[in-house]
TORTILUM-701893 format. One record per residue (C-alpha): residue number from 1; x, y, z. Coordinates in Angstrom, 2 decimals. Example, Ala and Ser with C-alpha at 12.3 -4.5 7.8 and 13.67 -1.06 7.14 Angstrom:
<pts>
<num 1&east 12.30&north -4.50&up 7.80>
<num 2&east 13.67&north -1.06&up 7.14>
</pts>
This chain:
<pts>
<num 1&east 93.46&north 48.03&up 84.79>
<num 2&east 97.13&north 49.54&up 85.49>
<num 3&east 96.57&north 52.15&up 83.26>
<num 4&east 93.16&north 53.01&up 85.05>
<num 5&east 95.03&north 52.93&up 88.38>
<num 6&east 97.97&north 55.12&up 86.53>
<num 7&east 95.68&north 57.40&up 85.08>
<num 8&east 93.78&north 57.93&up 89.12>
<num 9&east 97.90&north 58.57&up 90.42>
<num 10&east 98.38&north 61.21&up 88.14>
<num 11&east 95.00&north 62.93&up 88.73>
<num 12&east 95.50&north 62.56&up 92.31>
<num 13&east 99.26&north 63.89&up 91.70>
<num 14&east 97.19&north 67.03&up 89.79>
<num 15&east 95.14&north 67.55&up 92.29>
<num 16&east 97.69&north 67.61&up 95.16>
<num 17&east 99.74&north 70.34&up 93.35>
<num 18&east 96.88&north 71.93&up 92.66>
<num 19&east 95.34&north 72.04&up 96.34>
<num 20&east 99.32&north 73.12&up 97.05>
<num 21&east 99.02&north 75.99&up 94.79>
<num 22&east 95.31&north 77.00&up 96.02>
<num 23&east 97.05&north 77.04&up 99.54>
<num 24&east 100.12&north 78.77&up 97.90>
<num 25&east 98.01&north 81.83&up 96.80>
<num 26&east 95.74&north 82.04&up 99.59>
<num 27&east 98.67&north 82.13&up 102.43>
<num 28&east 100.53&north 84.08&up 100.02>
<num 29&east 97.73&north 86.78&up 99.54>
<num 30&east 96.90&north 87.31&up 103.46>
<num 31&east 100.69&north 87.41&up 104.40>
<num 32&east 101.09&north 90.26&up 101.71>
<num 33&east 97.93&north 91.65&up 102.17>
<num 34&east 98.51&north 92.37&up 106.11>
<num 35&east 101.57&north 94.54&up 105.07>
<num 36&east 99.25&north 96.89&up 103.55>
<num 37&east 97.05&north 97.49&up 106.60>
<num 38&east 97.58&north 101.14&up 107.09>
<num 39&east 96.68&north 101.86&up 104.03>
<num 40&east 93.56&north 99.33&up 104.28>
<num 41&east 92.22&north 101.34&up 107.02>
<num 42&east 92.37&north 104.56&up 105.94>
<num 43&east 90.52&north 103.63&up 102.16>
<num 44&east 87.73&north 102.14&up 105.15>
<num 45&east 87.82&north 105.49&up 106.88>
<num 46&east 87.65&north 107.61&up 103.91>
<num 47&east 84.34&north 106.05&up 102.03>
<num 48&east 82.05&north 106.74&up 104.39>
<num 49&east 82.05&north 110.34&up 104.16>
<num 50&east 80.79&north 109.38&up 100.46>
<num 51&east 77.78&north 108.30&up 101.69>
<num 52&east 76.72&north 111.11&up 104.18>
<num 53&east 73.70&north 113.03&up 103.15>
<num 54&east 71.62&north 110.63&up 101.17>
<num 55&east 68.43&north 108.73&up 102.02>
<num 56&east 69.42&north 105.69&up 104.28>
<num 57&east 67.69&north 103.43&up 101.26>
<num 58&east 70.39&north 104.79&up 98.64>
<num 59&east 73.18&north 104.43&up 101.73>
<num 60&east 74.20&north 100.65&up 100.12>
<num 61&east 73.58&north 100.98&up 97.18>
<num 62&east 76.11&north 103.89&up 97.18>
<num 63&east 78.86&north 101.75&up 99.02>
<num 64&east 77.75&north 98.89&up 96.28>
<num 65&east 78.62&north 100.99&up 93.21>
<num 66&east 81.75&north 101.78&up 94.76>
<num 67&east 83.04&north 98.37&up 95.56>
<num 68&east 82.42&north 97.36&up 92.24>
<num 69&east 84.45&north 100.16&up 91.11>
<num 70&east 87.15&north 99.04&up 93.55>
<num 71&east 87.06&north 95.45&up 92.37>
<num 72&east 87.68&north 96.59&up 88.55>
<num 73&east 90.15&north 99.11&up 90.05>
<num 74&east 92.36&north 96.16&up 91.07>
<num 75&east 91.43&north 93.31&up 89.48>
<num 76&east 91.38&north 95.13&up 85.76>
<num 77&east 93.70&north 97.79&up 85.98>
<num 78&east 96.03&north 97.33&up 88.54>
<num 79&east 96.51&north 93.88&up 88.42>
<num 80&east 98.03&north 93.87&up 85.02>
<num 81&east 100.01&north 96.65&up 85.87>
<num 82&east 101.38&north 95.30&up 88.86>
<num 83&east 102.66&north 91.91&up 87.17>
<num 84&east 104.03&north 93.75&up 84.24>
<num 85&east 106.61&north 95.95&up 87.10>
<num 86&east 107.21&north 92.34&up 88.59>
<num 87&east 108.54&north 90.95&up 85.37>
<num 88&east 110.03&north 93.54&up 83.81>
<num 89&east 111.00&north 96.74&up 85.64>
<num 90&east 111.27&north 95.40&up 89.85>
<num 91&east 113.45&north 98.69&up 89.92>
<num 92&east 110.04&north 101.13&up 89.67>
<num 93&east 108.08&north 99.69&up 92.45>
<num 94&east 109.89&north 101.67&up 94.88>
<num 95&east 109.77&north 104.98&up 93.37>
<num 96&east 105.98&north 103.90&up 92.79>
<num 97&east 105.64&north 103.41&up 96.14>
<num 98&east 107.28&north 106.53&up 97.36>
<num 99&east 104.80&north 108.59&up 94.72>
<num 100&east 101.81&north 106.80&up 95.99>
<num 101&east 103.23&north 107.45&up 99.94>
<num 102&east 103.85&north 111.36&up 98.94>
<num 103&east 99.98&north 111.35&up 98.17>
<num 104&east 99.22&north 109.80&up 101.31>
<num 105&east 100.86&north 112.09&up 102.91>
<num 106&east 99.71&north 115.09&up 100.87>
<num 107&east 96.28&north 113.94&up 101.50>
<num 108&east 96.75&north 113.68&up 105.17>
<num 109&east 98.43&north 116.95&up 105.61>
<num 110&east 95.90&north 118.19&up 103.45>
<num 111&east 93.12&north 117.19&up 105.64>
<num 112&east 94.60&north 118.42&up 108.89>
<num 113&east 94.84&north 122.12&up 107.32>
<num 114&east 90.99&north 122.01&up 106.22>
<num 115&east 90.51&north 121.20&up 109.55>
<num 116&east 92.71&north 124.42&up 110.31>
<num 117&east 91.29&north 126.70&up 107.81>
<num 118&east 87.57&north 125.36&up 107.19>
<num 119&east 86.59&north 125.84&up 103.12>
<num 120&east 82.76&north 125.98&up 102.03>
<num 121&east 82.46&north 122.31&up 101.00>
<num 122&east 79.23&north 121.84&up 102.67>
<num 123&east 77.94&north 125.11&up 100.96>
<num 124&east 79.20&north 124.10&up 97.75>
<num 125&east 77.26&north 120.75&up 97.95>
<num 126&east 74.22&north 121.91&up 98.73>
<num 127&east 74.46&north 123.90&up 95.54>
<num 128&east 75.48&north 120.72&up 93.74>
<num 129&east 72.77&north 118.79&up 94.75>
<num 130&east 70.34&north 122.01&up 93.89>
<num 131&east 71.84&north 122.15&up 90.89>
<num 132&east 72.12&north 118.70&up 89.80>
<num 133&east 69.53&north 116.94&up 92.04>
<num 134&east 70.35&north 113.70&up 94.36>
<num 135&east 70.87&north 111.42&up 91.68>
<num 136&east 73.30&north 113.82&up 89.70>
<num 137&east 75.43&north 114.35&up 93.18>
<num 138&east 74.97&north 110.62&up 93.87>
<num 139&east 76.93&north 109.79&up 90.01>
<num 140&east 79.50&north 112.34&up 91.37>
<num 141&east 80.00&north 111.06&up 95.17>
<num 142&east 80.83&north 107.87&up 93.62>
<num 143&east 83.20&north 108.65&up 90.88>
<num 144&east 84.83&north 110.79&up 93.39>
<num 145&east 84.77&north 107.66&up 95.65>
<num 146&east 86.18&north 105.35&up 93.03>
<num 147&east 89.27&north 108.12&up 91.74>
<num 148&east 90.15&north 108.05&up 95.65>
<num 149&east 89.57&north 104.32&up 95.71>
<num 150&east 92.36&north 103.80&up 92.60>
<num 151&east 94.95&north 106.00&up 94.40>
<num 152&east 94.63&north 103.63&up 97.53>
<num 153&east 93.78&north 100.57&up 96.02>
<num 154&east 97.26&north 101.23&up 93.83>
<num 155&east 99.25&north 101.60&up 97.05>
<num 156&east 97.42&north 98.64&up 98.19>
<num 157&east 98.73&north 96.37&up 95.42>
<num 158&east 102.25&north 97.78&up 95.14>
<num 159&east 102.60&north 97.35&up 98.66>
<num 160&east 101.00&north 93.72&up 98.71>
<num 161&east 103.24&north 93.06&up 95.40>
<num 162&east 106.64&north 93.97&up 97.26>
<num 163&east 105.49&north 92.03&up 100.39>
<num 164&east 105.71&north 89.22&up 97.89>
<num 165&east 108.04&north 86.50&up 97.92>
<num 166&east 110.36&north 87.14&up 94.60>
<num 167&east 110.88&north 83.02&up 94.59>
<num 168&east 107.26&north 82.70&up 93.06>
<num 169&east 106.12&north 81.91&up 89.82>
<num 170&east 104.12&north 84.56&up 88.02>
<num 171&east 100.53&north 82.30&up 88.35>
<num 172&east 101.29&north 81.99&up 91.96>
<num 173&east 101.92&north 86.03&up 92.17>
<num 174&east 99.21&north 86.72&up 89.92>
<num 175&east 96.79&north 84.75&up 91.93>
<num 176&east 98.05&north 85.92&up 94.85>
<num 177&east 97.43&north 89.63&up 93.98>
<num 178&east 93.84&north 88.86&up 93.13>
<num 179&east 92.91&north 87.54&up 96.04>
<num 180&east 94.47&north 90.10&up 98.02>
<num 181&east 93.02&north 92.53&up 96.45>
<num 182&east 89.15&north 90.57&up 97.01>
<num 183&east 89.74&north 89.94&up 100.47>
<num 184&east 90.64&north 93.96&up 101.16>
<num 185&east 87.69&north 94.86&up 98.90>
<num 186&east 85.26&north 92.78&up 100.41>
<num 187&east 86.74&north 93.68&up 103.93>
<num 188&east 87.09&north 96.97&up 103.69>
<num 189&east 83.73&north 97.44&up 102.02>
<num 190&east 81.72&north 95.22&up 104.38>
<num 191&east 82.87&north 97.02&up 106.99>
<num 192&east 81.66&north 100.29&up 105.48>
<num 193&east 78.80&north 98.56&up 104.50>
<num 194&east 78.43&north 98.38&up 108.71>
<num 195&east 79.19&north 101.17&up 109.31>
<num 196&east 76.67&north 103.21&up 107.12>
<num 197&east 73.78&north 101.00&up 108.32>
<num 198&east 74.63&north 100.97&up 112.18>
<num 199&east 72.58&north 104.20&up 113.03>
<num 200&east 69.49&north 102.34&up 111.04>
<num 201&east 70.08&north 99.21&up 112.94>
<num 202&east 70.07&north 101.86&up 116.45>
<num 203&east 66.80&north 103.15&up 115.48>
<num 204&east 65.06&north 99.93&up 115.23>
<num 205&east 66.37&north 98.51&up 118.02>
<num 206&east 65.69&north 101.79&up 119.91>
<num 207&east 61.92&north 101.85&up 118.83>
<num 208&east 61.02&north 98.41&up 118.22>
<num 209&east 62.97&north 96.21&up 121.12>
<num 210&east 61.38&north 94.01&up 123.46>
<num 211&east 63.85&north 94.62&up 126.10>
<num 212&east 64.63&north 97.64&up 127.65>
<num 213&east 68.43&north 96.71&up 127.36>
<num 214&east 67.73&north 96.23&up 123.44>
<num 215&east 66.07&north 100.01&up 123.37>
<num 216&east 68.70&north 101.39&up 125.57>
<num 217&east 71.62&north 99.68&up 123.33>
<num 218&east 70.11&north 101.39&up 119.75>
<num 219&east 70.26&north 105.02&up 121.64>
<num 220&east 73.63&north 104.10&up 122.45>
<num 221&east 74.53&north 103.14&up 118.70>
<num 222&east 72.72&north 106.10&up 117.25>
<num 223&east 73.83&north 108.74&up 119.77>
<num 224&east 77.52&north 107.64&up 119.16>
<num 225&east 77.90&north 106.86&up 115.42>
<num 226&east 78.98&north 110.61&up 114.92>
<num 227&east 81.37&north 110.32&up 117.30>
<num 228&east 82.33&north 107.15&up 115.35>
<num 229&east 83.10&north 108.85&up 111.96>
<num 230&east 84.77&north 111.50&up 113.75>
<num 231&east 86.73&north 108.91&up 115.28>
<num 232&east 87.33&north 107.23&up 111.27>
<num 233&east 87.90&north 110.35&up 110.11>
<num 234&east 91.08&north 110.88&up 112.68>
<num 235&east 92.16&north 106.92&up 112.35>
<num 236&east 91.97&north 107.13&up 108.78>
<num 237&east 94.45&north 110.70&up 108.55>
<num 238&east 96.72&north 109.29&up 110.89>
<num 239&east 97.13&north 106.10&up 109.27>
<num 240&east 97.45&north 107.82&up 105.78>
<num 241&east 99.90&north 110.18&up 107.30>
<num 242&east 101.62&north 107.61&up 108.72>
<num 243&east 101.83&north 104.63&up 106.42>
<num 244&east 103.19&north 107.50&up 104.07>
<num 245&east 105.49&north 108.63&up 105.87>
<num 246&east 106.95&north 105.23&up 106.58>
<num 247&east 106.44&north 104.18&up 102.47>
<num 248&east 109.16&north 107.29&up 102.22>
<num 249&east 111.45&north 106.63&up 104.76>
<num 250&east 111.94&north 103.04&up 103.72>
<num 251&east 111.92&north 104.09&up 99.78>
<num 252&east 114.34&north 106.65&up 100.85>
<num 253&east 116.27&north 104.02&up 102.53>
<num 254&east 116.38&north 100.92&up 99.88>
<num 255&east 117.47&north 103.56&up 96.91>
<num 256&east 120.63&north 104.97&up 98.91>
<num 257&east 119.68&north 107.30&up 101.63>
<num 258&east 120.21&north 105.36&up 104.62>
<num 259&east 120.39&north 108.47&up 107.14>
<num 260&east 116.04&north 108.68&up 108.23>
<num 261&east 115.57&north 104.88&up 108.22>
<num 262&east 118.74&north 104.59&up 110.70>
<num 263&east 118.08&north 107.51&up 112.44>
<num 264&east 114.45&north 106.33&up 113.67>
<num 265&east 115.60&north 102.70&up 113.58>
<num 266&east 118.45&north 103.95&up 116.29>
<num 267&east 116.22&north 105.70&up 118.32>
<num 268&east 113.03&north 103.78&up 118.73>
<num 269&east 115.81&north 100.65&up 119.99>
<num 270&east 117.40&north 102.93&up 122.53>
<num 271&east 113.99&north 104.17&up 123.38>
<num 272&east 112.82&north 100.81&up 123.74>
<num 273&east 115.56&north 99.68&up 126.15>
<num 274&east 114.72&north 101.96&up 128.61>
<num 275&east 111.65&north 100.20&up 129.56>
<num 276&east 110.85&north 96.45&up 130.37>
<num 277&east 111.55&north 93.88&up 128.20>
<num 278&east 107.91&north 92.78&up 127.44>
<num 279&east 107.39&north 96.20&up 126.10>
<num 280&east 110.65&north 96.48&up 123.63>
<num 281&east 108.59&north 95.38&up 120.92>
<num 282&east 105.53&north 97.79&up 121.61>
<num 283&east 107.74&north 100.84&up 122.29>
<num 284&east 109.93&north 100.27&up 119.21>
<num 285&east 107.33&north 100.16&up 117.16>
<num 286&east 105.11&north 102.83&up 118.27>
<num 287&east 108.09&north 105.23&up 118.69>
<num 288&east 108.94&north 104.64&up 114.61>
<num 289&east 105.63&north 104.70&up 113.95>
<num 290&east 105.04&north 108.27&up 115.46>
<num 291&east 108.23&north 109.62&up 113.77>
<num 292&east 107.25&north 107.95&up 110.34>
<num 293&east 104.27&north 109.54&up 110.87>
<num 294&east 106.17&north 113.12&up 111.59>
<num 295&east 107.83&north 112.69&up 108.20>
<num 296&east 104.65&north 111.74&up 106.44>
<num 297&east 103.74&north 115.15&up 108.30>
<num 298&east 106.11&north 117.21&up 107.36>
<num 299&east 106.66&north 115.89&up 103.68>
<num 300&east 102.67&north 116.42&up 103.33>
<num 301&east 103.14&north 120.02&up 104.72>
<num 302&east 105.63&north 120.50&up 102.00>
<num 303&east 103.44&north 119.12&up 99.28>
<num 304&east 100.25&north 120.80&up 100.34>
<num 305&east 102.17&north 124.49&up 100.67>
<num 306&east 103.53&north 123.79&up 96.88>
<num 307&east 99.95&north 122.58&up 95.64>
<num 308&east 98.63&north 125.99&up 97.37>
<num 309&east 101.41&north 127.86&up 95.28>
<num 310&east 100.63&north 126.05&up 92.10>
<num 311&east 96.82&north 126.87&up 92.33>
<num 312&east 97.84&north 130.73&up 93.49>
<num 313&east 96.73&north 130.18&up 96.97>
<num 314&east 97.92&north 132.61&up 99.67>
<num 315&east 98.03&north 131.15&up 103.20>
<num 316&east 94.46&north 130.98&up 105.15>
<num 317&east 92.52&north 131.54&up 102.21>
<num 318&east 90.04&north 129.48&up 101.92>
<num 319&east 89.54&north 126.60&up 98.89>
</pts>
């Protein structure tokens, strides 16, 4: 009978370490997953462009295919990767980081000068889908979708890996990067997901409600979801722009070059103290935020003129 009741202490020991560890990699993952917000909402802004112009029954579907994609993007490759640069080269993740940031920014700046000097996308699509029909440009929307979705969802799991605590052991990191990387998935994608269906959801609410309320609500949702994605499509620059810019400034920062970190660290605190003291907290961090974001700007600039060289671009011409 004492060894039965021995047997129950250590199982109940087990499972108390094991419940510890559970809680371990769960708090672990949402602390480190927050850090990579900026980056989480911009990969949520981006998609849905991916979906525009197919039938609303192939709209999740689409988002489906790429959230699986996403899922063995992290889970499959990156995951691996990640742990590997934990254990044995900590020194890379930085200059990792400050790559993956110098595409941010690239594809930021990148963005704002289509915006400047319009291309023919649209007329080369409708040639696409011509050419190859909606199922051939669907294949291609979402392998497009899923190469964007590994550039972000690496940035996501570098900068959820370095948010890290270095204290824990590799099962606890390891499971802590894998649920990270689910919650963001299944986050980011549900709320595409949302997004894609809202104008449906407008329509039958707009034609089929009860209530005149309910009717005048759907032409509400459906007359503003293009001002929605316009909105996305701004968020998700300037957060890409600006997480990248900050990804640089503190890489620049922890390998040596102190002078940007301190400069925008000195002047969004002396900024700050010119207000009241319930707002030192907001103006500090909006004021670094806007100049991170002007180096993300500028360094994008910088990227997208030398991209433009390499390809033989001149200046205005359109690509």
């Amino acid at each position: 009978m004492s060894g039965l009741l021995a047997l129950l202490d250590d199982v109940a020991a087990i499972a108390k370490v094991a419940a510890s560890s559970v809680d371990d990699v769960v708090g672990q993952a949402v602390k480190a997953s927050s850090k990579a917000a900026g980056a989480v909402i911009d990969d949520a802004a981006v998609t849905p462009k991916y979906v525009q112009g197919f039938s609303a029954k192939r709209e999740l579907p689409i988002v489906w295919k790429i959230a699986r994609g996403s899922l063995f993007n992290k889970l499959v490759l990156l995951l691996p990767v990640a742990l590997l640069l934990a254990s044995f080269a900590p020194g890379l993740i930085s200059p990792l980081l400050m790559l993956g940031g110098s595409y941010l920014c690239f594809e930021g700046a990148e963005k704002i000068w289509h915006v400047l000097s319009p291309s023919h996308h649209d007329v080369e699509e409708q040639v696409q889908k011509k050419t190859h029909g909606e199922i051939g440009l669907e294949e291609q929307k979402v392998k497009g979708a899923i190469k964007t979705d590994f550039i972000l969802s690496a940035e996501i799991m570098t900068i959820t890996l370095s948010a890290l605590p270095p204290e824990l052991n590799f099962w606890i990191e390891a499971g802590a990067l894998a649920v990270a990387g689910i919650i963001i998935t299944l986050v980011v994608y549900g709320a595409v997901a949302i997004i894609v269906k809202a104008d449906d959801l407008g329509l039958l609410m707009a034609s089929s409600g009860r209530l005149g309320l309910t009717r005048w609500l759907g032409r509400m949702i459906v007359r503003g979801m293009p001002f929605l994605l316009k909105l996305l499509t701004i968020i998700g620059t300037a957060a890409m722009i600006w997480v990248g810019g900050s990804i640089i400034v503190h890489g620049l920062h922890d390998l040596g070059w102190h002078l940007p970190y301190e400069a925008i660290h000195d002047l969004a605190v002396s900024t700050a103290a010119g207000v009241s003291e319930a707002l030192h907290g907001a103006v500090e961090w909006a004021v670094t935020a806007g100049l991170d974001g002007l180096v993300g700007l500028a360094w994008g600039a910088v990227l997208v003129a030398l991209w433009n060289g390499l390809r033989g671009l001149k200046p205005g011409k359109a690509h």
